[in-house]
C-alpha positions, 0 to 999 in steps of 0.5 A: 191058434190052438183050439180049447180042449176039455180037461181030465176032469168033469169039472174041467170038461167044455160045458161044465157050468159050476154052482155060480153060474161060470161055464168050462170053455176048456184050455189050451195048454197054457200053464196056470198060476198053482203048481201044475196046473192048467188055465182054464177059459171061464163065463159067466152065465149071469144075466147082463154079464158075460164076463170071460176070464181064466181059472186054475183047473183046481179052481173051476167048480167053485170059481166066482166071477171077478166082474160080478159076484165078487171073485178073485181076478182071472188068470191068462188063458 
């Protein structure tokens, strides 16, 4: 399996934790669900949570976790 590797971004950059506590894990290629986009592996940071899910590279700096804070469902990675 392929490593995760940062976007061209610096929000889709490994590392990068959003305003609501969800931090980049990169990608892999794998296509999104936006016209060109890339899926990006996402957790969230939150206390008890942990959540692993997948965002469009468009949607990482603003995302919100599915499990805890209420966001829209993940997308494959």
């Amino acid at each position: 399996m392929e490593p995760f590797r940062n976007g061209g971004t610096d929000t889709t950059r490994i590392g990068y934790v959003n305003r609501n506590n969800q931090r980049c894990e990169g990608q892999r290629g794998v296509a999104g669900t936006d016209h060109s986009q890339t899926a990006y592996r996402m957790e969230c940071l939150e206390a008890n949570c942990c959540y692993v899910y997948g965002a469009n590279g468009t949607d990482v700096f603003q995302r919100r976790c599915p499990m805890c804070q209420g966001g829209a469902a993940g997308i494959e990675v």
